[in-house]
C-alpha positions in Angstrom: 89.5 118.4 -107.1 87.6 115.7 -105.0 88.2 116.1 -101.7 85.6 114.2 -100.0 85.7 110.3 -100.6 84.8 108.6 -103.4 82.1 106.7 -101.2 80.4 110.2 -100.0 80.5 111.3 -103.7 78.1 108.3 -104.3 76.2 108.9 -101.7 75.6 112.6 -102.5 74.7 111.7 -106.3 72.6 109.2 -105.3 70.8 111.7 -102.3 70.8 114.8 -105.0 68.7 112.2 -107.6 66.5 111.2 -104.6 65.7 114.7 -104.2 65.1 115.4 -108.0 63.0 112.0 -108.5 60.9 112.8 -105.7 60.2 116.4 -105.9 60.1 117.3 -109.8 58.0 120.1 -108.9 60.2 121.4 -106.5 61.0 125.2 -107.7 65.0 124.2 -107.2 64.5 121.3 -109.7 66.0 122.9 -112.7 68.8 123.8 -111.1 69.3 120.6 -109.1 68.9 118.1 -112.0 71.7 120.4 -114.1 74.1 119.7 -110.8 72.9 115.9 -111.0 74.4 115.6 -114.5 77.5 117.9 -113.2 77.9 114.7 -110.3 77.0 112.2 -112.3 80.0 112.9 -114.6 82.2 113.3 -111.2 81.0 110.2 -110.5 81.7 108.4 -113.0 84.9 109.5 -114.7 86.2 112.1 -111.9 88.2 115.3 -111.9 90.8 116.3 -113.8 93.2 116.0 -110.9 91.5 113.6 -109.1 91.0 110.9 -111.7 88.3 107.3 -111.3 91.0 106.0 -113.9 94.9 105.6 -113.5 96.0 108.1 -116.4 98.8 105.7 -117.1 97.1 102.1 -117.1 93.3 103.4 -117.3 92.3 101.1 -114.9 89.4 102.1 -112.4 91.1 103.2 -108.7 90.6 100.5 -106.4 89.0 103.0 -104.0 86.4 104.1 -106.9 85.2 100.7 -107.9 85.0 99.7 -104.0 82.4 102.8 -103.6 80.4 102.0 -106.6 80.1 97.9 -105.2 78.7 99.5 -101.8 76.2 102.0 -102.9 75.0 99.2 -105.2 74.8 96.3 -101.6 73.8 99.6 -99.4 70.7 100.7 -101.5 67.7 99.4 -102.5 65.5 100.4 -105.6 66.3 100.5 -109.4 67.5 104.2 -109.7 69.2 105.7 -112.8 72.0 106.0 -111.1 72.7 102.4 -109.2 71.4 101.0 -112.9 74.5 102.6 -114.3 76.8 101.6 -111.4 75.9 97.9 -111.8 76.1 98.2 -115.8 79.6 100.0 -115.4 80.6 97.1 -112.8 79.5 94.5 -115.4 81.5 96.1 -118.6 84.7 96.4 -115.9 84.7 93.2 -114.7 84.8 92.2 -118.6 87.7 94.4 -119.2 89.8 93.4 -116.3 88.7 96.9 -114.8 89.6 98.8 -117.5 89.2 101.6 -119.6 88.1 100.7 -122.8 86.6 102.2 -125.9 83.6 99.8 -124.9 83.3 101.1 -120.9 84.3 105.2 -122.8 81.3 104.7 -124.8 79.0 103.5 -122.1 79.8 106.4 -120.1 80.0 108.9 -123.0 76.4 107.9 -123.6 75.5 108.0 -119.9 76.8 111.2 -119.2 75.1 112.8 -122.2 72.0 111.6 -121.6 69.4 112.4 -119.2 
C-alpha cells in the first residue's frame, strides 16, 4: 500500500533520481537506481490496493493527476522523470484521462526502460 500522498511519492521519486543523476559513482548507486525503477512504477501506475487508476472506469485519480501537474509547475530541469510526467499528462488529456491501450503502452515502455 501507499500510505504517504501521492504528492510526496513524487517528490521522493523525483529526490531518489536527483540523488542517482548526481552521484553515479556513489557506492549505493546500484542499489538506488533498482529502487528508482521500483518508484517509478509506484508512480506511475500505483499499488495493487492503492491504485493511480479507478479499477472500474480506468480513469487516472483526481488526486494522482493533481500531483503529477505540481511536480511538473514545482520543478525546474528536463529530468527523466518530469519528461514522463508531462508526456503521461499529454496522452491523458487526449484520452479524457483515461486508461487506454495508447497511455498502457507508454507506461509499459517507460517502466521497462531505463
Amino acid at each position: 500500500a501507499i500510505v504517504i500522498s501521492w504528492t510526496e511519492l513524487t517528490n521522493r521519486v523525483l529526490a531518489l533520481e536527483d540523488f542517482v543523476t548526481k552521484y553515479p559513482a556513489s557506492n549505493r548507486s546500484t542499489v538506488l537506481q533498482k529502487e528508482l525503477l521500483n518508484a517509478t512504477s509506484r508512480l506511475l501506475y500505483g499499488s495493487s490496493n492503492t491504485p493511480a487508476y479507478d479499477y472500474d472506469e480506468q480513469i487516472i485519480k483526481p488526486e494522482v493527476k493533481k500531483a503529477y501537474e505540481n511536480a511538473l509547475k514545482g520543478n525546474k530541469g528536463d529530468t527523466r522523470i518530469l519528461m514522463i510526467l508531462e508526456k503521461l499528462l499529454q496522452l491523458l488529456d487526449s484520452t479524457n484521462n483515461k486508461l487506454t491501450p495508447e497511455v498502457e503502452k507508454f507506461l509499459n515502455q517507460t517502466v521497462n526502460s531505463k
